[in-house]
N, C-alpha and C positions, 0 to 999 in steps of 0.2 A: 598121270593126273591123280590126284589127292584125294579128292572130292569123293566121298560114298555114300551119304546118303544125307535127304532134305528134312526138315522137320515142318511139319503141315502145320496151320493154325489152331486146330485139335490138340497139338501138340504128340502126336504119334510121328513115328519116320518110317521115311519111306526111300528105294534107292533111287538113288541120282540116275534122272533119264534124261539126255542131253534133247530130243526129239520134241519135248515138249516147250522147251525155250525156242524154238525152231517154229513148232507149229502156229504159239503165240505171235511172232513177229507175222510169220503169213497174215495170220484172222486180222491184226490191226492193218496190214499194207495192204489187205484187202479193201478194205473200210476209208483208204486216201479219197479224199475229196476229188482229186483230179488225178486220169490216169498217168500222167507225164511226174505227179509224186510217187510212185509207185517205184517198188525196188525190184531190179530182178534175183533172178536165183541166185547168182553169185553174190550180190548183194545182202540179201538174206545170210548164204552161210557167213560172209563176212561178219555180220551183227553179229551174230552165233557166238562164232569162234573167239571175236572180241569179248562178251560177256562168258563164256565159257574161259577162258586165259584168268578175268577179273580174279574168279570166284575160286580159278583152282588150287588153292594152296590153302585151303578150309579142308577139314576133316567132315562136319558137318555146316550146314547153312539152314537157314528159313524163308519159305517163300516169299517174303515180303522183300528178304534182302537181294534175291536173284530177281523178281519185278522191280525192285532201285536200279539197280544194273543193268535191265534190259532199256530201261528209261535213258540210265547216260549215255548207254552205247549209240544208241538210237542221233541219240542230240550231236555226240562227238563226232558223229559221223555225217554229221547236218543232215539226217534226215527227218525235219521237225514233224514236218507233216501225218508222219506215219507213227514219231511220237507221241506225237499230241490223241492220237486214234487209239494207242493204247493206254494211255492216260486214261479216256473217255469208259477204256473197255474195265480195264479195274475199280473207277468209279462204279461202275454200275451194278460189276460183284459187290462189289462192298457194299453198295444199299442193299443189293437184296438178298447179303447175308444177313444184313442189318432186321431186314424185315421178317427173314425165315425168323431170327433170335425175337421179335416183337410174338411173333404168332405163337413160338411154342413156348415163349412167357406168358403169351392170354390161355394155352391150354393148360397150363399148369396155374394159374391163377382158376380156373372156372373148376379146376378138376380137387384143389387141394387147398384154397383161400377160404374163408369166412365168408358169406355172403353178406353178411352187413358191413363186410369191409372192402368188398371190391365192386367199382363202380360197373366194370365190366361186367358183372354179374347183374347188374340192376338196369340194363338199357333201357328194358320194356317193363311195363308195371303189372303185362299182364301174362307176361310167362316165369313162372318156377324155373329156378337157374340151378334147383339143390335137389331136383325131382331127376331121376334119368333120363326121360326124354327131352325135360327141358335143356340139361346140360350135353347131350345129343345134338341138339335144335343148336346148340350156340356156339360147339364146336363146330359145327359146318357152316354159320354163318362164318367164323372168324377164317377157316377154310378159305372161305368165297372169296372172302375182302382179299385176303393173301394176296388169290389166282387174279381176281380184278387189278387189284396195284400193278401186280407186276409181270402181266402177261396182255392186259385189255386196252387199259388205260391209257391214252398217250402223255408224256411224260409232263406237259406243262398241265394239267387237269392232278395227275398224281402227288408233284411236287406240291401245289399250290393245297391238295388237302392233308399232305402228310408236314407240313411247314405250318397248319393252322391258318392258313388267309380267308379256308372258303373251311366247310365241311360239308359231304358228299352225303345227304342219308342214305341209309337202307343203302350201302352201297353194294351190300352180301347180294341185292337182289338185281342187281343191275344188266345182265343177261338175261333175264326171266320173265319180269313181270312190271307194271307201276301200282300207282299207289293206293286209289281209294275212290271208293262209290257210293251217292245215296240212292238209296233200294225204293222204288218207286213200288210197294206191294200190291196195288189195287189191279197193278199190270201183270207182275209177274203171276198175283194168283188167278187169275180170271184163264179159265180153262186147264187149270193146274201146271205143274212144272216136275223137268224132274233134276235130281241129284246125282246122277251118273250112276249110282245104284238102285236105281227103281224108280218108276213114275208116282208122283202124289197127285191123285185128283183134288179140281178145286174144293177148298176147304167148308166146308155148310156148319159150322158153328162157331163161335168166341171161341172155343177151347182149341179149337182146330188151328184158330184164326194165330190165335198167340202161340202155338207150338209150332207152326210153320215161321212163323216172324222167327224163330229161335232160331229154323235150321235153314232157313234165307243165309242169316248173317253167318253162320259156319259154313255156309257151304263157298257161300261168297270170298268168306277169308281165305281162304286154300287155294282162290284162286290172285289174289293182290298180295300186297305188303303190307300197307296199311289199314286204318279202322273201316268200321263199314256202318253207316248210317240209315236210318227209317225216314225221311225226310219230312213222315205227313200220316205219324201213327195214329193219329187219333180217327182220321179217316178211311183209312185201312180195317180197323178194329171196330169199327161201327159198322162196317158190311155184316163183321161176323156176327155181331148184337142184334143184327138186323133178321138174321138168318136163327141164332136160336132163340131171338122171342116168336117166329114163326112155328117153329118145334113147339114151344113151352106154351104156347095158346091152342094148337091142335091136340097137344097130351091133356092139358084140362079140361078140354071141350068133350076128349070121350072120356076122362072119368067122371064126368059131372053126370053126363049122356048116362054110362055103364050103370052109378053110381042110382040116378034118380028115375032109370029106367026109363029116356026121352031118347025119342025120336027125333033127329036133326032136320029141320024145317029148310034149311039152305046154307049155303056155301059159306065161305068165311071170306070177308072182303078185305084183305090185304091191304086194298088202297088208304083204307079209313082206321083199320085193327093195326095200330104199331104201338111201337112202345112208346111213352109217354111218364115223366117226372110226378107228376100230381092229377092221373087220372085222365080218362079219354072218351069225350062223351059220345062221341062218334062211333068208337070202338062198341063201348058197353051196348048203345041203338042194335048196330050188325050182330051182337051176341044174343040181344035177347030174342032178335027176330030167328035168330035159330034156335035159340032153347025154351023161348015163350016167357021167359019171368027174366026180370030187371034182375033182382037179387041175384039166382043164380050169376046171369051172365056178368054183373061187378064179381062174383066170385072166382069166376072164370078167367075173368081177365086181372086183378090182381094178385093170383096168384102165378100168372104168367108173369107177369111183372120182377113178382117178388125172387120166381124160380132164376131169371135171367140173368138179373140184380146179382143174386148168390151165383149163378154158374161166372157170368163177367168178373167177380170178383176171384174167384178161384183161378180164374185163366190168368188174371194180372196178374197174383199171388205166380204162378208157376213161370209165368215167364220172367220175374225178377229171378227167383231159384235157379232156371235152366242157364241166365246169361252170366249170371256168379259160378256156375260149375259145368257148363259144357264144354268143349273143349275139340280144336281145331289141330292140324300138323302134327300129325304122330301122337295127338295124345299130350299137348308141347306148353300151349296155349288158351288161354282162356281168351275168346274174340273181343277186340276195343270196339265196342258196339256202343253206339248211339241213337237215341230217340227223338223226335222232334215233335210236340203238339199240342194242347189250349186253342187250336182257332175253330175248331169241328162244334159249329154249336145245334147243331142236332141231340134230338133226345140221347141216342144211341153212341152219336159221339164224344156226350158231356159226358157218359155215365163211363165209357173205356178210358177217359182222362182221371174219374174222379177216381174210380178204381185201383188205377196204377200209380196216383198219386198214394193211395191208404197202403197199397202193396209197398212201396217204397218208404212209407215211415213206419211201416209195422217191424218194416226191416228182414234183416235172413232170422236160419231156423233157433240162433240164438239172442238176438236183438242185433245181430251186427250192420252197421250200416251200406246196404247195398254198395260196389263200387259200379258197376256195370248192369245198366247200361247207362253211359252219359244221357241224366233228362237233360231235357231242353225246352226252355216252356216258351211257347211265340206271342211276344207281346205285341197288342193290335189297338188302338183306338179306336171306340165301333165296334170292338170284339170281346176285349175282356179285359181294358185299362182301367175305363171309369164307371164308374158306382151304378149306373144304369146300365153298363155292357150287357148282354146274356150272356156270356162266360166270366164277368166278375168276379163271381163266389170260386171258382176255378181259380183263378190269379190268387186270391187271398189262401186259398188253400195251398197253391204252391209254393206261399210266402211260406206258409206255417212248417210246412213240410222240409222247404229248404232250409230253415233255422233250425233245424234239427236235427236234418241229414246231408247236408251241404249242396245236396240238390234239391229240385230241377236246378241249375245254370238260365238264364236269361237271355233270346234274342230280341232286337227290337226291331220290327218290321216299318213302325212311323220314321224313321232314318232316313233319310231321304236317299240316301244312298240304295236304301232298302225297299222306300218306297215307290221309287221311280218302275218298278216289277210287279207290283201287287193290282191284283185283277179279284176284286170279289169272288169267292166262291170257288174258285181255281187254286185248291192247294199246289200245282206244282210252280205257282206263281207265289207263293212264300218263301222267302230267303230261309233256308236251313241252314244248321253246320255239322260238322262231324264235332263231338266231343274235344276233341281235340284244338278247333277254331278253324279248319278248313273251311272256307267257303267256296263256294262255284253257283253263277248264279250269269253273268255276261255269256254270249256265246257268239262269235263271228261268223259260224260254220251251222246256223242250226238254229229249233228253238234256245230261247234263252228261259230256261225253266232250272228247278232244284232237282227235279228226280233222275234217276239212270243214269247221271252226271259225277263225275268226280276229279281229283288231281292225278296228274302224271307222276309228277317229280317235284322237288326243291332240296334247291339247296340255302345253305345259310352264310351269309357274310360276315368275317370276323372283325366289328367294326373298329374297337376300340386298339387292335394291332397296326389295322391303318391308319389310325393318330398316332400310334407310337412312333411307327414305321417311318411320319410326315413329321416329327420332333415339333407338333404345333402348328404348323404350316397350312394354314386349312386351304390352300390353292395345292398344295403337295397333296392333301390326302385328298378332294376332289380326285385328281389326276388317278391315284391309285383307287379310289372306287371304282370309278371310268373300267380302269383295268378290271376289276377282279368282277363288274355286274358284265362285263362282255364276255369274261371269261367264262362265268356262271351257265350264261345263255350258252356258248358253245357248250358247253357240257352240257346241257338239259338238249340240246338239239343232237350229239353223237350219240347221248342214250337212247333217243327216241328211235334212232335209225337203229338200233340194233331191236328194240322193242314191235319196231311197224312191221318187222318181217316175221313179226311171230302169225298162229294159225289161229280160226275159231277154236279148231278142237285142243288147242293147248290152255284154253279156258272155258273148258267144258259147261261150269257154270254162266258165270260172269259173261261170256260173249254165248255161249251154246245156246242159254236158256233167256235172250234177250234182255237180260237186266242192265246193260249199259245203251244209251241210247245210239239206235241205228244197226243194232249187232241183228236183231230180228231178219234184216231183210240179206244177212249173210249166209253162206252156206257152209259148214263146216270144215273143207280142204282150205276157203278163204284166206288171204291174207287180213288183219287189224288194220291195217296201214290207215284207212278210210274213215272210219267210225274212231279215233283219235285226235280229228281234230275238233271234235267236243267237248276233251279233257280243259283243263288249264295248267299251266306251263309259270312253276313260280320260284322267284328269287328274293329270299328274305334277310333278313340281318340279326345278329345278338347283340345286346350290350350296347343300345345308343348312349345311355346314362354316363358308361366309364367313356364313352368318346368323346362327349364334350366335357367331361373334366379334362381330359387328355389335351384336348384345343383349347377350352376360353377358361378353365380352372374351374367350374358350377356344371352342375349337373342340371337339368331342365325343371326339376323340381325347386331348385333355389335360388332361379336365375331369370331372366324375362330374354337377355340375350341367347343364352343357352338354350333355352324354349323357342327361340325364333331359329336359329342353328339349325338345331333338332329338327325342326318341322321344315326347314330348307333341306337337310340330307335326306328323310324320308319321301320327300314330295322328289327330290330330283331319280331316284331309283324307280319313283312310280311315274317319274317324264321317259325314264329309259323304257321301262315294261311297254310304254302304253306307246313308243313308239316303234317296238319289237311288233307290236301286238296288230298297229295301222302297216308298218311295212311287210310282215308274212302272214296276215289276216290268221292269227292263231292266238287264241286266249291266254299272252304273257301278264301276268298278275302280280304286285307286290306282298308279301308273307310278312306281317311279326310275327317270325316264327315260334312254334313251339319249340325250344329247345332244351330243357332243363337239362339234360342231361352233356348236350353240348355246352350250356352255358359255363359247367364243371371243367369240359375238357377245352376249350378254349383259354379259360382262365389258369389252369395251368399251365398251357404253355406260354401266354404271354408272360406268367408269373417267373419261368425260368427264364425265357429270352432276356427279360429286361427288368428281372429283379422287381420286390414288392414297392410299389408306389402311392402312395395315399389314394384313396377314393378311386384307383384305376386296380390295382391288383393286389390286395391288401386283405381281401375276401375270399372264402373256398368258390363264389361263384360270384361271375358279373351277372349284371340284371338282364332279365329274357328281353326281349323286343325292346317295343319302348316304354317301358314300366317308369315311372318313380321308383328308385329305388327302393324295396322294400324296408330297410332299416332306419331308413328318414323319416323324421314325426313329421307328418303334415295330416291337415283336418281331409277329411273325406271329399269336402266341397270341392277344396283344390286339388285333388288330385284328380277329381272324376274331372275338373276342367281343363287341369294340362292335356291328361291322356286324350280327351276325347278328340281331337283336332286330329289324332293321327289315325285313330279307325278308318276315318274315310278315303285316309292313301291307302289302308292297307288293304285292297279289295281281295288278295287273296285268302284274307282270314285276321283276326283278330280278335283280341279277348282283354279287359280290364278285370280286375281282384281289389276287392275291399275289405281289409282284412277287419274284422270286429271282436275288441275282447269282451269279456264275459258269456255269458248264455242267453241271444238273441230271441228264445223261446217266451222269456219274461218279460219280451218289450216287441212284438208283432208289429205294431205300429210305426216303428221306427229303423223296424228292418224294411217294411214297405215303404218305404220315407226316402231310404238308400238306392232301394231299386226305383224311385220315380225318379229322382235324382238323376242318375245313370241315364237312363228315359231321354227323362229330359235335357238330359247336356249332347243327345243324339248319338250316344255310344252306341256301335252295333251288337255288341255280344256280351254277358257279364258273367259275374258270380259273385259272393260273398262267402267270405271265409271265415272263420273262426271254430275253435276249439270242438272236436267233439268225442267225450270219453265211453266207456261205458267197462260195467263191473263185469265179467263174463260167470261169476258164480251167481248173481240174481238176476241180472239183464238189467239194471237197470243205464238208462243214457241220458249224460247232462255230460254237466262240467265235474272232475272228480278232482280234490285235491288230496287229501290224506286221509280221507274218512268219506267210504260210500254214502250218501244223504237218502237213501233208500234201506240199505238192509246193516247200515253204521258200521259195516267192518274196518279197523285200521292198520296201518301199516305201521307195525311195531318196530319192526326191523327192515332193512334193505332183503328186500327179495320175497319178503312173506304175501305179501297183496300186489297181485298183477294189476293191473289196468289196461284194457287198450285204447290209446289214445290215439287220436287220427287228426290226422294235421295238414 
């Protein structure tokens, strides 16, 4: 024989071993569908010897061409069956050599690319990719995904997200953990908690109050994937207001005492002595009955007040600073934290609103505009809508605030959607959201509240490939919806079976220290299995916009047909959820999802599959959920009226964007105008966008073209005047 050695795909050689062409036919006649296809051992050396004869009059060969020849022999000798097995079995290398070459292109992309030029580096907004830990942090998620594709996964869930039909988030975390929580604080601080390194007694001040809220939400992240939410901060934070105006009226009462050399006549009555916006006459009465003079005791008690005032306002001040630079997972992370509140109209809790609203437009330690924590400000008729609310001046203030710093963001609890929940005076009967547009808010299994609630999983449907896919067809691309929203749900239902079997103590916080609801009455060896069906269970979509250009030519912003379409494909995913949800009594949900960052990679691959098409893949990114196209001129009016019809399919979360140019700060009115708008066309969740720069040598923040309007510096040349501009 000829034959001396093989040349590998590496392209290194290596000598010719007859054993392995041997061993191969076994592993696939292993593999026959029916025993009676199966070859015996003479059979086997037969194949052998046949592809062994083929090949031997080669000096060398490559293994592609001695698996061609195991293949004919295979056939020549009719044994299809045991061919076809090997067929399947070289498919299979090949993907996931295919794949091992994807993953050590993503570490050499994370390890060696530009971070403003590789998306891979930019999934999350709130981890450093250029930092070592961060780039630690991402090399193990891309690790994970590897081991998930191609060792976890069963093959039709894998194919379907590595082909772009669905996208699997957070898929790195899919042995581990799910997704996200709103932190009901009032609960978890009441008798204190602890962090798995030390116990924290319950907190007795503002300052306490807001640096516990800090390390809630870190401690919380370490133990999910996703963001972690305050559901009902303004009511949380008023405990603590509540606790050191108690301090700050017994520390004035003995320096007044020390001071004037009085004797305390009686006790301090707590019930009547609180804190109060414009004076407390009740309060001042119990003061002076213990100090004996009016004066003194208004002195008493307004500088209680005032002490409060300033300590509330330092606490808000530190916890913007601690959730722009704390830091979660190895040091990896900055925590996607979220806030939710405007409805607390107590003294105590207007003043933890007004405060964190001044904290948030004073900005960080250079004027930079806070990113974290997502506000969210809960709009209430009766509470703080119209001109006579008592949280009014609140709402106005969070106009002002948000035309400046793009926050607070906008829930609207009048929604009927939203309002069918709301129960006076019971914050955890306020719809909140996660920054993000998570909502959770229905429950089949439990109360149906905001706090110690959160999502499982979601995934995202690739809408606009199922109209490719259907060439227009819209009974075609039904059909493949059909397919890929069942497909969804089996995937969200084999995650959860590998997630139910996890322990209390593998989320030491999150389940140990009760912040998910029902985890309280578990005992640490516990399985989860139980206290998960409170989560919600969601499947969303990207890109309705390029799908009905793709079916009817118009996109929902241009079209009345299209708009009617539109609101039929979203409404029939939320006929599927909502009958997932009555047949396994488990909170299945519709998402427009969040997915800017999938909106990128969806649209490039449709982009190669089927080439750049007008109005469908012609862009670096299709449009998120169900947006109006961002780049289509349409007046404000129309757009908050197309969108709004879809918020109420999407019960597992939603968001509208009004983008506004110039600088909103010089017309308040009309920013308020947008947000009643919004309101009123029964949107559940909003924001408004626009421009905002700022010079980082004076601090000053507006709009900056070519010349600071503050300290006049200009840009002479490219590169000499920085800007940061936030978009």
């Amino acid at each position: 024989m000829k034959l001396k050695t093989v040349t590998k795909r590496a392209g290194n050689t290596v000598g010719y071993d007859r054993s392995k062409i041997y061993n191969a036919i076994v592993g696939a006649n292993r593999d026959a569908t029916k025993p009676e296809y199966r070859l015996s051992n003479e059979e086997v050396e037969k194949v052998t010897n046949a592809v062994e004869f083929a090949i031997s009059d080669h000096d060398s060969i490559g293994v592609e061409e001695i698996q061609d020849q195991v293949e004919e022999s295979l056939m020549q000798n009719g044994f299809f069956d045991v061919a076809k097995q090997y067929i399947v079995y070289r498919q299979k290398h090949a993907q996931r050599r295919a794949a091992q070459k994807r993953l050590m292109d993503s570490y050499r992309d994370i390890f060696f690319a530009d971070s403003v030029d590789v998306d891979l580096k930019r999934d999350n907004a709130n981890i450093n990719t250029d930092a070592s830990m961060g780039i630690m942090l991402k090399l193990g998620a891309e690790g994970a995904k590897h081991f998930v594709d191609n060792y976890v996964l069963p093959g039709e869930y894998a194919d379907a997200d590595r082909e772009d039909f669905i996208h699997i988030h957070d898929k790195d975390f899919s042995l581990i953990t799910f997704n996200c929580c709103q932190i009901d604080l009032l609960k978890l601080f009441r008798g204190g908690f602890s962090t798995g390194h030390g116990f924290l007694r319950e907190p007795n001040s503002i300052r306490s109050y807001s640096s516990l809220a800090c390390i809630a939400i870190q401690s919380n992240q370490n133990d999910m994937f996703g963001g972690q939410s305050i559901n009902a901060f303004d009511f949380a934070m008023a405990e603590g207001v509540r606790k050191s105006f108690k301090k700050a009226v017994k520390a004035a009462l003995k320096n007044a005492c020390d001071f004037c050399e009085i004797e305390p006549k009686a006790e301090i009555d707590f019930t009547v002595c609180t804190y109060s916006e414009n004076g407390n006459t009740a309060a001042v009465e119990n003061l002076t009955s213990i100090v004996g003079s009016e004066k003194i005791a208004e002195k008493i008690y307004n500088n209680a007040c005032r002490d409060v005032e300033e300590e509330t306002h330092q606490a808000m001040e530190a916890l913007i600073h601690n959730f722009n630079t704390l830091h979660s997972r190895a040091g990896a992370q900055v925590p996607f934290s979220s806030i939710n509140y405007g409805m607390d109209t107590s003294p105590e809790g207007r003043l933890a609103t007004r405060e964190v609203l001044n904290a948030i437009d004073a900005g960080l330690g250079n004027g930079e505009t806070p990113i974290f924590p997502i506000s969210v400000f809960q709009l209430k008729a009766g509470v703080n809508y119209n001109i006579d609310d008592p949280n009014y001046d609140l709402f106005r203030q969070a106009c002002r605030v948000s035309a400046k710093r793009l926050f607070p963001n906008f829930v609207n609890l009048d929604a009927p959607y939203n309002l069918q929940y709301y129960k006076p005076g019971d914050y955890n009967s306020f719809v909140a959201t996660m920054g993000c547009r998570t909502r959770v808010m229905s429950n089949l299994n439990g109360p149906e509240e905001s706090g110690s609630r959160g999502n499982f999983a979601f995934v995202t449907i690739n809408l606009p490939k199922l109209a490719l896919e259907a060439k227009g067809n819209i009974d075609k691309f039904f059909e493949l919806f059909d397919k890929y929203i069942q497909l969804s749900h089996d995937y969200l239902l084999f995650r959860l079976h590998i997630i139910e079997e996890k322990h209390v103590y593998n989320y030491p916080f999150l389940m140990g220290q009760g912040v998910w609801m029902g985890s309280e009455k578990l005992k640490s060896g516990d399985q989860i299995r139980e206290v998960l069906k409170h989560a919600s269970y969601s499947i969303g979509f990207c890109g309705l916009a390029e799908c009905l250009v793709a079916l009817v030519g118009k996109h929902h912003g241009e079209s009345e047909e299209a708009q009617e379409l539109g609101l039929k494909i979203v409404g029939h995913l939320r006929e599927r959820t909502d009958g997932f949800a009555k047949d396994e009594t488990r909170n299945w949900t519709t998402f427009g999802t969040p997915a800017e960052s999938t909106a990128g990679q969806f649209q490039r691959s449709n982009r190669k599959k089927y080439g750049i098409i007008k109005g469908i893949t012609d862009r670096d990114y299709m449009t998120n959920s169900s947006h109006v196209p961002v780049y289509y001129p349409i007046c404000a009016v129309d757009k908050i009226r197309i969108e709004a019809p879809y918020h109420a399919l999407e019960n597992a979360g939603h968001i509208a964007y009004i983008e506004i140019d110039g600088d909103p700060t010089k017309n308040l009115s009309a920013f308020e105008a947008v947000v009643r708008a919004m309101h009123d066309a029964d949107m559940g969740y909003f924001s408004i966008n626009h421009p905002v720069d700022r010079d980082p040598v004076c601090g000053y923040t507006g709009i900056i073209a070519n010349e600071c309007p503050h300290c006049h510096r200009k840009e002479l040349k490219k590169g000499t005047f920085h800007i940061d501009r936030l978009r």
